[in-house]
C-alpha positions, 0 to 999 in steps of 0.5 A, a space after each residue: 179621328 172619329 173612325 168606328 169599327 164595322 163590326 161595332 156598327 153592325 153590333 149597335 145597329 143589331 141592338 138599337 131598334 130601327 128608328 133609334 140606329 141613327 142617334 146611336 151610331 151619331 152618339 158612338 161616334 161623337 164619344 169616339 172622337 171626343 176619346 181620341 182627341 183627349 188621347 191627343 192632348 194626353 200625347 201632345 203633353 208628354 212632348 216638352 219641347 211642343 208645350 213650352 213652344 206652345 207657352 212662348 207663342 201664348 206670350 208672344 201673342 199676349 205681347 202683342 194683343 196687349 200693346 195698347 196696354 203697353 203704350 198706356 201704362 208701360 212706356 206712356 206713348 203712342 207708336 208714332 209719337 217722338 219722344 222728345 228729340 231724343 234719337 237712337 236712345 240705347 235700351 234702358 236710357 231715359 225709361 225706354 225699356 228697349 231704347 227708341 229709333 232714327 226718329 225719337 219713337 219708343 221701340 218697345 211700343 211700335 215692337 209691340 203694334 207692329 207684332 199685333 198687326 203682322 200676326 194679326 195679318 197672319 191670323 185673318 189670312 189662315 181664317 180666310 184660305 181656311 174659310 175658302 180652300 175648306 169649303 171648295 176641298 169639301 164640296 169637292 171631295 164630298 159630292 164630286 162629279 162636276 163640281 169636283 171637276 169644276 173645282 180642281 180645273 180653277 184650283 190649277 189655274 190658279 195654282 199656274 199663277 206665280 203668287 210672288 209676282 202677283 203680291 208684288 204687283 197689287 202692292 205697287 198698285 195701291 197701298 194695302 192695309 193689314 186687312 187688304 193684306 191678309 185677303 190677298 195672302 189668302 187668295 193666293 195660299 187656299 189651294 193647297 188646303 182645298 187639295 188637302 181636303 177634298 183628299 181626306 174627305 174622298 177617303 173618309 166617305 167610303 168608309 164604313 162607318 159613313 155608309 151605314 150612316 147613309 143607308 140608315 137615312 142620315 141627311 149629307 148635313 148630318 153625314 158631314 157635321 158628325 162623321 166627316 169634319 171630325 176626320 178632317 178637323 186634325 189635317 186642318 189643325 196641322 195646316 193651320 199651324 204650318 201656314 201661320 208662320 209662313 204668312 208671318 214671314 210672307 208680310 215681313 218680306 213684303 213690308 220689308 220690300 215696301 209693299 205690305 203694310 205702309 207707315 207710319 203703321 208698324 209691322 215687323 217687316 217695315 220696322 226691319 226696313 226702317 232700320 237698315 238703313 241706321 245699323 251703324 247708329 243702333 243694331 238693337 233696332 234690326 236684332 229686336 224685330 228680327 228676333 221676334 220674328 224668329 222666335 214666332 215662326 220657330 215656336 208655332 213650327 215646333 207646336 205644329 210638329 207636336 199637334 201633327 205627332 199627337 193627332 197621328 199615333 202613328 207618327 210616334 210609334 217610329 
């Protein structure tokens, strides 16, 4: 994003005297990046469909964020506390907005905790393969050599392991809180990113731009701050938008099996499997949860593909 052309870095460096070449072509740069993203933003807007999906993900996120304030002020109750003995009330009986389950508890506040916590989840996981793949790729990518050999022989070991089976072996192991959960999704989705990365960065460090950089004397902290994060920094938005809703389906599936997030604490997934069995008392209880995860996943994929479009014109222009 943050490219400049050759020849404008040979007309600044001609300008500009020797000791000042560096903060000029620094301050080209970052006036070149901050036009191109705002060039983004300008292309990102003009998609309906990606800035109304954008607004569904904001709600869904505010709704569930905000379920302490939903228990408190809203429905009055906690996530596992029973209603009375009121069983399988429908949607709109007794105040409970979307009726209560098998055990008398409030459906619209466990929907609410359980939303927070399955993206939660999500959340810490794209953070810590984000936190873990980025920096290994970029290591790799920028300084190559041993380090880039040492990196990619672990990214394939762990690449051969069978992510499925491992999730399903430390969840019959121990039980695993959200955060648990979330470190192990983590640790078994950071390769693809590193791979990602070290890519991008190989690319972007032979450029132009970057050389002159170099032989004008910036340090490699300075090389990758100004010239080679802005580069990378759109791949990285990109991902980040299309793991969120896979690691959103992967704890679903998990808790669903039994094997994510235990109860009474409530996920999407473990209220689907709570339901299953009581569909012929109340269909209300799986079609909820499981709209809600359907419309997450679809609305964070359709912003994903608005973000990828407006980061690459190119995309645009076929």
């Amino acid at each position: 994003m943050a490219d400049v052309r050759p020849e404008r870095v040979t007309e600044t460096c001609a300008r500009v005297p020797t000791t000042a070449r560096g903060a000029e072509l620094s301050r080209v740069a970052r006036t070149k990046a901050r036009s191109n993203f705002q060039q983004a933003w300008t292309r990102f807007r003009r998609n309906h469909l990606a800035v109304g999906s954008l607004v569904v993900v904001v709600l869904i996120f505010a709704f569930g964020f905000s379920a302490p304030l939903i228990s408190r002020y809203v429905t009055h109750v906690g996530y596992d506390e029973q209603v009375l003995l009121d069983k399988f009330l429908r949607p709109g009986e007794k105040g409970h907005l979307l009726g209560t389950d098998n055990l008398g508890r409030d459906v619209l506040t466990r929907l609410a905790y359980g939303a927070r916590v399955s993206m939660t989840v999500a959340l810490l996981a794209v953070a810590s393969a984000l936190l873990l793949g980025g920096t290994l790729g970029a290591l790799a990518g920028y300084y190559g050599r041993w380090i880039d050999s040492v990196t990619m022989r672990f990214v394939d070991i762990m690449l051969s392991i069978p992510a499925l089976f491992l999730l399903i072996f430390i969840g019959t192991l121990f039980p695993v809180g959200p955060t648990t959960l979330a470190l192990v999704i983590a640790a078994v989705s950071w390769m693809g990113l590193a791979r990602l990365i070290r890519g991008e960065i190989m690319s972007v460090k032979r450029r132009d731009y970057v050389e002159a950089a170099r032989v004008l004397g910036a340090s490699d902290g300075r090389i990758i701050v100004r010239h080679i994060i802005p580069n990378v920094t759109p791949i990285v938005i990109v991902w980040a938008t299309l793991a969120l809703p896979s690691f959103i389906l992967v704890e679903a599936a998990l808790s669903f099996l039994g094997l994510g997030v235990q109860v009474p604490v409530p996920s999407l997934g473990n209220m689907l499997s709570g339901a299953i069995t009581y569909l012929s008392h109340s269909w209300t209880l799986i079609v909820i949860p499981g709209l809600v995860i359907y419309l997450t996943v679809l609305a964070i994929n359709l912003v994903g593909n608005g973000l990828r479009d407006a980061l690459d014109p190119r995309l645009g222009e076929q």
